[in-house]
C-alpha positions in Angstrom: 26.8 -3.9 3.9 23.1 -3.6 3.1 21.6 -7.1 2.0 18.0 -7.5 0.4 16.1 -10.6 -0.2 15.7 -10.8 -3.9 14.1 -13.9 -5.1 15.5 -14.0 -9.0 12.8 -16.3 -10.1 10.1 -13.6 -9.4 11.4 -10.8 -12.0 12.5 -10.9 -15.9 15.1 -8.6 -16.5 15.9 -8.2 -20.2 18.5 -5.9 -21.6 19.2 -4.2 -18.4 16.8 -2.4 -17.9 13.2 -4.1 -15.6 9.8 -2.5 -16.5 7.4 -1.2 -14.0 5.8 -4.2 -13.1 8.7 -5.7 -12.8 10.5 -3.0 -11.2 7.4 -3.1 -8.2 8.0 -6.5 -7.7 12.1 -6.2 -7.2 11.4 -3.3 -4.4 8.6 -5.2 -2.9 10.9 -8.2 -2.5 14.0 -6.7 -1.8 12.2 -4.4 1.2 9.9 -6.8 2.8 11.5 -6.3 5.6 11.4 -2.6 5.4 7.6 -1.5 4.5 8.0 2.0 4.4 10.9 2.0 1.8 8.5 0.2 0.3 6.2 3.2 0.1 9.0 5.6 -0.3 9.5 4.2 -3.5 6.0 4.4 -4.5 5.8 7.7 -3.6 9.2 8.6 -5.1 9.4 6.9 -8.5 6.0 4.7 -9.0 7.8 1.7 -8.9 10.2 3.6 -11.9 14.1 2.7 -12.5 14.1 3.8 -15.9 12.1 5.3 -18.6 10.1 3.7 -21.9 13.4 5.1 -24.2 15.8 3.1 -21.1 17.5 6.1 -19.5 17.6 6.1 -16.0 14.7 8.4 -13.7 15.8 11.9 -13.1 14.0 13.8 -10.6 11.0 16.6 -11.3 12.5 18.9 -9.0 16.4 18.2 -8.4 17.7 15.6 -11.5 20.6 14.8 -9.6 17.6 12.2 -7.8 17.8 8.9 -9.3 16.3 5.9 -10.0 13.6 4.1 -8.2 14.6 5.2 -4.8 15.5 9.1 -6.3 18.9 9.0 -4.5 20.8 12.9 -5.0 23.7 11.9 -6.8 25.1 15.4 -5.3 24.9 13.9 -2.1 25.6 10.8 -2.2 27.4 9.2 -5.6 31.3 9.4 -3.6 29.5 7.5 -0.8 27.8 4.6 -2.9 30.7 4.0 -4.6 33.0 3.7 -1.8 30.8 1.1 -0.7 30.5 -0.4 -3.8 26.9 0.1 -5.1 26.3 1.6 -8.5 23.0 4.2 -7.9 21.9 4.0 -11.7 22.1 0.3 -11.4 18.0 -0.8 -9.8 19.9 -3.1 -7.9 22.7 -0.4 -6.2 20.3 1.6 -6.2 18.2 -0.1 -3.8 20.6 -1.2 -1.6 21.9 2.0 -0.8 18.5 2.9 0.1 18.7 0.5 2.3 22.3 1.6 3.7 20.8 5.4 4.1 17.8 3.8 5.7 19.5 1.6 8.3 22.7 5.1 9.0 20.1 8.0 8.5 16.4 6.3 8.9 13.5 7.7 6.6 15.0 11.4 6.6 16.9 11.2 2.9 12.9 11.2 2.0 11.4 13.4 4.1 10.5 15.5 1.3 7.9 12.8 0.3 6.4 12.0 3.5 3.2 13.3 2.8 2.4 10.8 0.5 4.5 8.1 2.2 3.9 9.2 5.9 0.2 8.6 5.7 0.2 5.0 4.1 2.6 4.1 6.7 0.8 5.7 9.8 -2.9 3.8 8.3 -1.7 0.7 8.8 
């Protein structure tokens, strides 16, 4: 099971949905540990769960991506639910980032390492 380190007292969440400050300050938290997921959500989403109108991010290229961390719902929806996480949730969604992270490394977002890669490598 993936565990973060979300300090509740740091976000406002109001009618289930967090807004992109907010939303940057949840993944910075919850991947201290982890900088480069960090990034990958930067370069994934900009620090985007959902939208202004409160549906949930859909990728550019392939909408079955989701959410802050753009998780393929193709791919992997049977798997996060088996373990319990809900991907359109910002929350389930982040910690199964961290569960592909810590079985599969940064490879789910290879597609973005350009952006991410290079932030990662400067410091």
């Amino acid at each position: 099971m993936a565990y973060g380190q979300i300090n509740a007292t740091e976000v406002s969440i109001t009618g289930g949905t967090v807004d992109v400050a907010d939303t940057e300050a949840v993944v910075r938290s919850y991947f201290s540990d982890i900088p480069v997921l960090i990034q990958v959500a930067r370069c994934e989403s900009q620090f985007r769960h959902t939208l202004s109108d409160g549906s949930i991010l859909k990728g550019r290229v392939d909408p079955a991506d989701t959410g802050v961390m753009q998780i393929n719902k193709r791919y992997h929806a049977k798997k996060a639910v088996e373990l319990g996480y809900d991907i359109n949730d910002v929350y389930g969604n982040m910690a199964y980032a961290r569960y592909l992270y810590e079985t599969k490394g940064t490879s789910p977002w290879n597609a973005s390492s350009a952006c991410w890669g290079r932030t990662i490598a400067m410091r």
